[in-house]
C-alpha positions as CSV (number, residue, x, y, z in Angstrom):
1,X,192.6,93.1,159.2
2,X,189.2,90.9,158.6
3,X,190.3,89.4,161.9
4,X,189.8,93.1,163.3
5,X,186.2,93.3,161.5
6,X,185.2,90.0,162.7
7,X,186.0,90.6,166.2
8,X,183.8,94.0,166.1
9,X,181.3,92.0,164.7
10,X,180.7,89.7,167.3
11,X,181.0,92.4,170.2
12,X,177.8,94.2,168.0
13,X,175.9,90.8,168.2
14,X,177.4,90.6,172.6
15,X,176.1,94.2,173.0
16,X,172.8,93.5,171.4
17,X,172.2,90.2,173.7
18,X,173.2,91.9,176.3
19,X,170.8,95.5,175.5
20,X,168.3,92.7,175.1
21,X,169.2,91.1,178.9
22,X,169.4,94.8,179.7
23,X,166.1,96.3,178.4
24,X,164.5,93.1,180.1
25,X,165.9,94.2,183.7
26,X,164.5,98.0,183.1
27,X,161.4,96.8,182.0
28,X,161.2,94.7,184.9
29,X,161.5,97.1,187.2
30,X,159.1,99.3,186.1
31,X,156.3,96.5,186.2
32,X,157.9,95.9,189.8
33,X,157.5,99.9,190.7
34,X,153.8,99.5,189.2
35,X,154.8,102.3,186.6
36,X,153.9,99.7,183.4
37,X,151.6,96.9,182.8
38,X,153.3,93.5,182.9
39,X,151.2,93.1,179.6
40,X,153.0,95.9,178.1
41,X,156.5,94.7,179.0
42,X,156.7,92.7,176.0
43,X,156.2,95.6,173.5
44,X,158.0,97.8,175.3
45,X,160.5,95.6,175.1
46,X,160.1,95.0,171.3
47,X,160.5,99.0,171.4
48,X,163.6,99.5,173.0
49,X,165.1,96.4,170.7
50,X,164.2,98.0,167.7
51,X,166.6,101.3,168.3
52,X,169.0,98.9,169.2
53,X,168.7,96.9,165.5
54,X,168.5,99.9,163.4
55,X,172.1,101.1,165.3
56,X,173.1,97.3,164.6
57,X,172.3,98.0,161.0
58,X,174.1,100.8,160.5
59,X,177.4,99.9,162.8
60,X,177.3,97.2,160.2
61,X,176.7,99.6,156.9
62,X,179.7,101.7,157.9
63,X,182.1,98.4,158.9
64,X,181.0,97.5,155.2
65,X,182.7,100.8,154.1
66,X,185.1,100.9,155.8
67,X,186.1,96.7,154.8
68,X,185.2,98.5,151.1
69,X,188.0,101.2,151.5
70,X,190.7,98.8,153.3
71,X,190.4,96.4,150.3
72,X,190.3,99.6,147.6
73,X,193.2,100.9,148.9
74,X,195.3,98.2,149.5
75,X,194.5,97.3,145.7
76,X,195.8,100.4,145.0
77,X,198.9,100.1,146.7
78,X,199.6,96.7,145.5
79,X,199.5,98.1,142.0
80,X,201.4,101.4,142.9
81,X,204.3,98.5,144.1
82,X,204.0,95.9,141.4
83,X,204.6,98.9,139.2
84,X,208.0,99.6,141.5
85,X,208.6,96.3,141.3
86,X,208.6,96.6,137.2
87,X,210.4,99.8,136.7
88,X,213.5,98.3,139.8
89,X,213.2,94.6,137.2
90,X,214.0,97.2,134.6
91,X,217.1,99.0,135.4
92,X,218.6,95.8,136.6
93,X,218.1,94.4,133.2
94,X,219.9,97.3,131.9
95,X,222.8,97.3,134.5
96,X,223.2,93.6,133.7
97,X,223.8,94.3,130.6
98,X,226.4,97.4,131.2
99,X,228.2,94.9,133.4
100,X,227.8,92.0,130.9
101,X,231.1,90.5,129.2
102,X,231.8,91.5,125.5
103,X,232.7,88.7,123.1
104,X,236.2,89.6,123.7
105,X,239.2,88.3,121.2
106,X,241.5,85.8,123.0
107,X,244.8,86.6,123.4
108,X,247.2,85.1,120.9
109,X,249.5,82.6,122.4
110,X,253.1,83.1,122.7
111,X,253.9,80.1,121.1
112,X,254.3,79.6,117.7
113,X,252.3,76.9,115.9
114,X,253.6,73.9,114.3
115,X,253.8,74.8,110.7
116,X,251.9,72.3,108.2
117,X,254.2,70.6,105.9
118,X,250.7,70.4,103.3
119,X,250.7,74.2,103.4
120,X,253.0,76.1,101.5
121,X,253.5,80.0,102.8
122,X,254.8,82.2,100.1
123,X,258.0,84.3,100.8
């Protein structure tokens, strides 16, 4: 996504050199047609540029919002999931323990134990 920003940004600063190279040629040709002074081209120039900076300033103002509202919302979603991501942690925790052994009794054993001569059992 900043990749996408960046690349706009640089084509803003290419148009600009190149409505600079432009302005230039127009400006040239009028002081070729005789319809300005060459001593004027400069200003004119200056002029035309000026448009052109105040667009660049606000192409950039509204990329700045718009960067703004990528990053806000993907905050937002990133909390929405991390919140998904607790409640799904939850419910596992409680199947685990559904599925979790009980201290179960071991089975007695068919044999019979050795009886202890120390031991007397009553009868």
């Amino acid at each position: 996504m900043l990749e996408l920003f960046e690349k706009m940004i640089l084509a803003g600063a290419g148009l600009a050199t190149l409505t600079r190279e432009k302005a230039e040629k127009v400006v040239d040709t009028l002081v070729e047609k005789g319809q300005l002074k060459s001593k004027d081209k400069k200003a004119l120039v200056s002029k035309l540029l000026k448009g052109t900076k105040d667009f660049e300033k606000d192409l950039e103002n509204k990329m700045k919002g718009v960067a703004f509202n990528v990053v806000k919302n993907s905050e937002k979603q990133i909390d929405i999931l991390h919140k998904k991501l607790e409640k799904l942690a939850k419910e596992l925790e409680v199947e685990k323990k559904k599925h979790r052994p009980t201290n179960r009794v071991q089975p007695k054993s068919k044999t019979k134990a050795k009886a202890n001569p120390a031991v007397k059992v009553k009868k």
